[in-house]
C-alpha positions, 0 to 999 in steps of 0.5 A: 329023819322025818317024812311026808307032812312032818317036814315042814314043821321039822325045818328049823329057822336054817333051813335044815330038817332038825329037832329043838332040844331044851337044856339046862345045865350047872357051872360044873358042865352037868346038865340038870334037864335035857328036853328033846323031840320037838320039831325044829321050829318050834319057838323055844317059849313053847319049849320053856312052857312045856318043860314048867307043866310037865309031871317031871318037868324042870323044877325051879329051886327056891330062892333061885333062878336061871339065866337064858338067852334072848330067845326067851322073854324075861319072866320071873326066875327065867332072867334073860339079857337086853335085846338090841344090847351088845351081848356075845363075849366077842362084842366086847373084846379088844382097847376100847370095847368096854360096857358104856352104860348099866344095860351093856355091862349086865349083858356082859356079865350075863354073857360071861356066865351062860356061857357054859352052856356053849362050853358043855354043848362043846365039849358034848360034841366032841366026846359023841361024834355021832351028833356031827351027822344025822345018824339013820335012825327013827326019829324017836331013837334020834331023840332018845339018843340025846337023852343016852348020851346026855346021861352018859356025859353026866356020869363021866363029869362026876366019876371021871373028871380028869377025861377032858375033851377039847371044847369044839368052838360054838357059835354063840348066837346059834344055841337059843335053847339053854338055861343056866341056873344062879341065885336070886337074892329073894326067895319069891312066893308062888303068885299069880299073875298074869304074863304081862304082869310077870314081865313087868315086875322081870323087868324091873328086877333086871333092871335093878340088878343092872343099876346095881352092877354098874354103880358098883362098877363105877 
């Protein structure tokens, strides 16, 4: 519910007047950090580094990482599937659709465990209806409203686990802001380096860890 010269930059790659929000959540189907508001267009590298330099932003455990999906670049503790690589759970379904190299197999793996992002975002929608329509609200309430209801789905996880929603069927490759926490078999010291830098070595960390599953694998 933005206005005049906001517009714009509220319309997101669909078209629709929206607002980008950032989670990250744990294989429990709790959220561990909810960042909402930004404009609708906004890349969701902006939103990553915004949640890393804010006071209370997210916070990377030691010896850690998160996956993400493919509209993140692959950056230390931030591990992110192969572009151009089969990747959705649906791509390797049915005879005959297994992984045929080290690339389509991490996908798959990768795949099928960030997958619980879609699940909690599923099961979101369907406990807080709200969300299925634009609710005439300032857009500040609008974002605040995210945030509400995320906290209440946290609290209902924990303190009332035999309340189970039906999971709403998602579109994988709609959700491109949603980050899923695993281990990271080093406990990696602060470095500096630069961005091309970082990705190289993400990079060759990713591609090690696929060498590895698909040796293991065959």
């Amino acid at each position: 519910m933005v206005r005049g010269r906001d517009v714009s930059s509220y319309r997101d790659r669909n078209g629709n007047i929206s607002q980008n929000v950032l989670a990250a959540c744990n294989f429990d189907l709790e959220f561990m950090y909810v960042l909402s508001g930004w404009e609708g267009s906004t890349h969701d590298s902006k939103l990553l580094n915004d949640v890393l330099t804010r006071r209370n932003g997210l916070k990377v455990p030691q010896g850690k990482y998160f996956l993400v999906d493919c509209g993140f670049p692959n950056r230390r503790k931030f591990l992110a599937p192969y572009r151009g690589v089969r990747y959705h759970l649906q791509d390797f379904a049915g005879h005959g659709n297994d992984p045929e190299n080290e690339k389509e197999l991490f996908n798959l793996r990768h795949a099928s465990l960030r997958n619980v992002i879609e699940r909690i975002f599923g099961v979101f929608k369907s406990r807080f209806t709200i969300f299925k329509s634009a609710p005439p609200f300032p857009f500040k309430a609008q974002a605040e409203l995210v945030l509400a209801c995320a906290t209440l789905h946290n609290f209902l996880r924990k303190e009332c686990r035999s309340d189970e929603f039906p999971v709403e069927p998602t579109d994988e490759s709609s959700s491109s802001s949603s980050v899923l926490p695993n281990h990271e078999d080093n406990n990696y010291e602060p470095i500096v380096q630069t961005q091309e830098q970082e990705r190289e070595d993400a990079n060759l960390w990713r591609t090690s860890i696929g060498s590895d599953m698909w040796r293991n694998a065959t």
